[in-house]
C-alpha positions, -999 to 999 in steps of 0.1 A, spaced: 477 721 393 466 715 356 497 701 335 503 726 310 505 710 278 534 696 262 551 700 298 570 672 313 549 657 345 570 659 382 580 623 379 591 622 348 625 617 362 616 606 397 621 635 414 616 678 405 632 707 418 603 732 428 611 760 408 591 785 392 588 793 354 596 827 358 616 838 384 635 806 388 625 812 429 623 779 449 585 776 451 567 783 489 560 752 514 520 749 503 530 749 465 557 722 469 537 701 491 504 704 463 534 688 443 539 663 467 502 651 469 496 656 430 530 629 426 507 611 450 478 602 433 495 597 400 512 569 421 483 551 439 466 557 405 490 537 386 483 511 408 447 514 404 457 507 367 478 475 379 446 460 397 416 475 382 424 487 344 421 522 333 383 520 327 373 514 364 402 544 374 382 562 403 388 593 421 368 582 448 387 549 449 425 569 446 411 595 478 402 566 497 435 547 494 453 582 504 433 587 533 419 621 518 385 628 515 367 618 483 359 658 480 398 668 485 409 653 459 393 673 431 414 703 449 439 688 432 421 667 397 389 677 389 383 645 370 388 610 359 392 623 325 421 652 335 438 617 357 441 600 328 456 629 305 479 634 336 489 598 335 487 592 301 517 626 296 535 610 324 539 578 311 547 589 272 575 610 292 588 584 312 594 561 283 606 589 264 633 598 289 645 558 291 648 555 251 662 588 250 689 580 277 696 545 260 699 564 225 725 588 238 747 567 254 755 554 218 781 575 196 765 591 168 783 576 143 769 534 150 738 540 134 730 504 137 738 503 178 710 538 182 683 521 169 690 489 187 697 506 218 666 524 213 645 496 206 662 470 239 650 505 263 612 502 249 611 466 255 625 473 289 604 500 296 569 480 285 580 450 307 586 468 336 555 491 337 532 471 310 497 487 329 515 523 316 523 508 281 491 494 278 476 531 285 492 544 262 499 516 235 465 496 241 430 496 239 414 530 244 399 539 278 357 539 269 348 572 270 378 589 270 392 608 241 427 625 252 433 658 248 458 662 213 469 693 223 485 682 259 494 649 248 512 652 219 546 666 222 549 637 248 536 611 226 558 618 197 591 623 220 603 587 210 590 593 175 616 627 175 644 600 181 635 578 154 633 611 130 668 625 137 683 587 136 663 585 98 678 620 91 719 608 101 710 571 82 699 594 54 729 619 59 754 589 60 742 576 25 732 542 44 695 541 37 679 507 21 673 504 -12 632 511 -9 628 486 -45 643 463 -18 614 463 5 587 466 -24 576 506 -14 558 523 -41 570 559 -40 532 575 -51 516 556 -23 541 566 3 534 600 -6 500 596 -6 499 577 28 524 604 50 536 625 20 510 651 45 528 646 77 561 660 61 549 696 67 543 690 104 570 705 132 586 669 136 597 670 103 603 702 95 638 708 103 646 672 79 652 668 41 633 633 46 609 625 16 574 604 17 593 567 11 618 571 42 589 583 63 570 553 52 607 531 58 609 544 94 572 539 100 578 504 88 604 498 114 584 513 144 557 495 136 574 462 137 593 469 169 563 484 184 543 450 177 573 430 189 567 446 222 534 449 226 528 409 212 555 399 242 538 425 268 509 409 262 512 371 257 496 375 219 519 348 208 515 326 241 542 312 264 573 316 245 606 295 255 628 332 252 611 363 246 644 376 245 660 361 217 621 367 195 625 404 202 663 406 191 654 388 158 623 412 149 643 440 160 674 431 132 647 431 110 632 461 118 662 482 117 669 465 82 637 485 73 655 514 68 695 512 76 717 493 54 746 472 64 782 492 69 804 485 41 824 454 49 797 446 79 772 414 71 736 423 71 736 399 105 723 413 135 
């Protein structure tokens, strides 16, 4: 079963309901049990990524630790290349559903706390399943080019969090000074002023210089992550207390201290 694109993968959330799209009918006993063997292979694949990296991912290799032909398993992946799209969506929507979930449980109003919250999940995430964050955070996979069109509304789920929490800074008139951080409004616009017209952004009154604020606060929580995930720095006496620095940084990018609150993390 190709996975359609933009459509959350069965183990986004550990477990799916077979149900179809259109009738909302419990699915028969040979579609639910192609679900079964399709969660399958995504999870003896992800441990392929574990021992052998995604460039050395092979069908062959995944149908032999399920005890399935080597010809079978194209009944259900007809190639390395549609494996690593499916894993690729699966793991951008698994991430997406623990920031999202960490995000929410945070009242609207504590700007500060969202982003946080936000950034502490991704951490978490990474270190728990760093051969998924490196898929989709690291090198590219030789040979492989992934498919924009299935791949991005997963991709930019996260992103869609850090928009509407730029949107309710901007709202709540608690946006940094951009003089502050030495942005230069014409090269802002010329760097993303372009990206402003896209669906993500749409539905926001954001402008070119908070884009480029925002951006500037992913990117430093994003290489926070991926310097720990991956030793860049070395052995480090607490990874911890690195990450919760760079992260008060980070969300001093773009959200400025409450009134009567210290700019202290």
């Amino acid at each position: 079963m190709e996975q359609e694109a933009g459509t959350e993968p069965s183990t986004q959330a550990g477990t799916q309901t077979a149900m179809t799209d259109d009738a909302q009918r419990p699915l028969g006993k040979r579609a639910t049990k192609r679900l079964a063997v399709e969660a399958d292979i995504l999870r003896v694949a992800r441990q392929h990524l574990a021992t052998d990296g995604a460039a050395a991912l092979s069908l062959r290799a995944v149908a032999r630790d399920l005890g399935m032909v080597s010809s079978g398993i194209y009944r259900y992946v007809d190639s390395r290349d549609e494996l690593l799209t499916r894993l690729i969506i699966d793991s951008y929507w698994s991430l997406a559903t623990a920031a999202r979930a960490a995000h929410e449980a945070v009242p609207v109003g504590e700007l500060d706390a969202r982003w946080d919250a936000l950034g502490r999940a991704v951490r978490h995430w990474a270190l728990e399943r760093p051969h998924d964050f490196a898929l989709i955070y690291g090198s590219p996979v030789p040979d492989y080019e992934a498919p924009a069109e299935r791949t991005q509304e997963a991709g930019t789920a996260v992103i869609a969090l850090l928009v509407g929490l730029l949107e309710d800074v901007r709202r709540a008139g608690r946006l940094v000074d951009p003089d502050r951080l030495g942005l230069v409004a014409s090269r802002a616009d010329a760097g993303v002023g372009e990206l402003l017209g896209s669906p993500l952004f749409s539905a926001t009154q954001l402008d070119a210089v908070t884009l480029t604020q925002g951006i500037a606060a992913w990117t430093l929580l994003l290489g926070a992550v991926t310097s720990e995930v991956f030793a860049q720095l070395g052995p480090l006496p607490d990874g911890e207390a690195l990450f919760e620095c760079l992260l008060a940084v980070s969300r001093r990018c773009f959200i400025r201290p409450a009134a009567g609150r210290t700019a202290e993390a």
